[in-house]
Each structure stands twice: as structure tokens, then as C-alpha cells.
N, C-alpha and C positions, 0 to 999 in steps of 0.2 A: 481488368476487374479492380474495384475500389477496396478498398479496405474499410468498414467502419473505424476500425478501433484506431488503425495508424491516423486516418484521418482527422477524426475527434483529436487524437492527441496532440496533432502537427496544430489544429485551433487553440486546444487551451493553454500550449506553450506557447502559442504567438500573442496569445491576448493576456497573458499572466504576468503582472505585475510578481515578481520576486523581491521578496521583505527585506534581502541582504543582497552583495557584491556577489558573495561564496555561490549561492542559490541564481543567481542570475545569469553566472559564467556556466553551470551547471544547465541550466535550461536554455544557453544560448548551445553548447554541445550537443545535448539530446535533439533537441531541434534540429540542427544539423545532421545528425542520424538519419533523424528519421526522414528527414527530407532527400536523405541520398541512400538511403535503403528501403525499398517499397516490402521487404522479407522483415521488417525492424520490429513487429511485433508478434514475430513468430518465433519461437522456441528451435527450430533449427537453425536461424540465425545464430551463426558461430561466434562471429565477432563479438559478439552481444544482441541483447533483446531489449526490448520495453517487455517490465512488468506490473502490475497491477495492485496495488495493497492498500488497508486501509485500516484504522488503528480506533476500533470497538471500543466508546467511553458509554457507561452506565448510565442512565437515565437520568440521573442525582449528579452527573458528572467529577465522583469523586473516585470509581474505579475505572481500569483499561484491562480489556481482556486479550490477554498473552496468550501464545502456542508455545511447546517447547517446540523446536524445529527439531527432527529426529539428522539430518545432516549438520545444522548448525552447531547444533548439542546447547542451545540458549535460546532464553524467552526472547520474542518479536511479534509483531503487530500479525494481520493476516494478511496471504496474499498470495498471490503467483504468479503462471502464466497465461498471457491473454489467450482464448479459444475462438477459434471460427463466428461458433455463432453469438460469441458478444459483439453487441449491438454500437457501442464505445468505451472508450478508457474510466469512465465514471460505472457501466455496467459491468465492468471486467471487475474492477476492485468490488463494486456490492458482491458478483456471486460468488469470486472468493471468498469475502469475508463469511458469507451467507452458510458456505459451501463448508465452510471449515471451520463457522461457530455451531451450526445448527439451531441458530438464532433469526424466529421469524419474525419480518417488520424493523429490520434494520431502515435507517433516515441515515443516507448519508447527502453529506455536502457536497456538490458540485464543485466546490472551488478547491484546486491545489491544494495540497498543504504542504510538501516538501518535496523534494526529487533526492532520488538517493542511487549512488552508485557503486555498487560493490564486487567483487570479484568472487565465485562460485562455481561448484561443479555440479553441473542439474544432473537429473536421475538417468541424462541419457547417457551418463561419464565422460562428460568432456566439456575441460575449463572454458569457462565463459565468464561473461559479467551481464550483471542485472543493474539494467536501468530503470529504477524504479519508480512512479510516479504513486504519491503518497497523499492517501487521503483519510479522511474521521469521518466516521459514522458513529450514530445514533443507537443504542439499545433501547428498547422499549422496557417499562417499569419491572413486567415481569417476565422479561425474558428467560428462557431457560436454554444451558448452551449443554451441547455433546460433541463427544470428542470425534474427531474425524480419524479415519487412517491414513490421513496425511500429516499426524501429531504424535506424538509420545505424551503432551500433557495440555491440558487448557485453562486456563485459571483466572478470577479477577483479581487484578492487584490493585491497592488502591495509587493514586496517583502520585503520592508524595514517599512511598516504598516499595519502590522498583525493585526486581529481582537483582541479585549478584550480578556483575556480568553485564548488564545492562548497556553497551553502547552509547555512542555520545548521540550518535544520531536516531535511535529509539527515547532516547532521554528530549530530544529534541523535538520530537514529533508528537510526544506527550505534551510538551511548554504548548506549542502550537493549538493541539486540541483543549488545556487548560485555558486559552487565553480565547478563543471562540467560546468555548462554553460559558464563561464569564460575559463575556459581551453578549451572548445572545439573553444572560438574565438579565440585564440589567434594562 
């Protein structure tokens, strides 16, 4: 039986041009994954998983709406693990983000915006790593968000003051959606 989601993802890392060296070494590994583990976007996969996230810029593209992670203990983008009945890797990140702003009519972009790889112990307790495949979406003008119980807090920040704590590669993933949102006004 086929996977959608691993599927979808084995295409848009084959066909993704990566902006840097760092991201391109990073997407030639995942690829590799996921083409030697058909379990790769599945959350029992031990070794690691593909996960899904996508990083909520406001309409006016001048805020990004953060979770606090209640394991992480710090703001990040939305996101998790892919489920059954996602359809692909582009539907996984919408209905997390969806799932965990409570924000209807999310527009998100098809296209990559960053692979992220980090080391974590998911809820079933036992260390793993999340290979993240990172993307931006769209709020609508009035969108209105609630908190999930997968949060401790949800907030807009604006884009140029980031919380404490901030990581390089959530700092990174903001440039990213900064510099789309500029191009798409122009």
C-alpha cells in the first residue's frame, strides 16, 4: 500500500531546488530516508519521522503566529505528525497549522520553505528525531486563533520581535516567509 504523504514528499524533495549548500545536504538525507523507509512518515518510526509544520504570517505580513510548545518550553511555528488520512506533505502541515491555530481559510504555499532536523522525545517517550519539512501559510485579514490543547500559549508576534529564545532556525524560517511575502507584493 502507497503512502500519500511519504509519497508527496519523496516528489517535492526530488524536485526542490534548495536556496543554500546547508538545506540541500539536508534534503539530499531526508530523501534518502524516506526512500529507504516506507514507515518514514509515521510517528512509530523510531529512528525518526517526517514531520509537517508550517509558520502562520498575518495577512499584512508583518506578524507570525507562535505556539509555546508545552515539551519544548519555547515559541515555534505549528506543526506535527503526519496522520493516516493526510492526503500529502503540503495537507499535513495545513491541518496542523489549522488544527493548532484554530484559524479558518489558512493559504498556504506549496513550495518548501525549509527542512529542519532536530532531536525530541514525542509524547510516546521515546527519543527520536524530527525531520521536518517546513512551510508558510497565509492568514486571512480577520482571522481569529484559539488555543489548542496541544499549547500552553498562541500569540502573534510581529516579525522583527521574535520571542526570547528564538532559535536560529525559527528565526530562519521567518527571513524565508519575510522575503516571499515581499515578493508576492511587489
Amino acid at each position: 500500500m502507497t503512502d500519500p504523504v511519504r509519497e508527496s514528499a519523496i516528489a517535492l524533495l526530488t524536485d526542490w531546488s534548495a536556496p543554500d549548500a546547508a538545506q540541500d545536504a539536508l534534503r539530499h538525507s531526508v530523501l534518502a530516508f524516506l526512500l529507504g523507509r516506507e514507515d518514514s512518515c509515521r510517528r512509530s518510526c523510531v529512528p525518526g519521522h517526517i514531520t509537517a509544520s508550517a509558520l502562520v504570517v498575518a495577512d499584512a505580513g508583518d506578524q507570525v503566529l507562535l505556539t509555546l510548545h508545552p515539551r519544548l518550553g519555547r515559541w515555534v511555528q505549528l506543526g506535527g505528525h503526519c496522520e493516516d488520512a493526510d492526503t500529502g506533505i503540503v495537507a499535513a502541515a495545513l491541518r496542523e497549522a489549522t488544527e493548532e491555530s484554530g484559524v479558518a481559510g489558512l493559504r498556504i504555499d506549496p513550495d518548501l520553505g525549509a527542512i529542519h532536523v532536530h532531536p525530541v522525545t514525542c509524547s510516546l517517550g521515546v527519543p527520536t528525531r524530527h525531520l521536518d519539512l517546513q512551510f508558510i501559510a497565509r492568514a486571512p485579514a480577520d482571522a481569529d486563533i484559539a488555543i489548542s490543547d496541544e499549547s500552553l500559549d498562541l500569540q502573534w508576534w510581529p516579525v522583527q520581535e521574535l520571542p526570547g529564545g528564538t532559535d536560529a532556525a525559527l528565526a530562519h524560517l521567518v527571513a524565508i516567509a519575510r522575503a516571499r511575502t515581499q515578493m508576492s507584493e511587489e
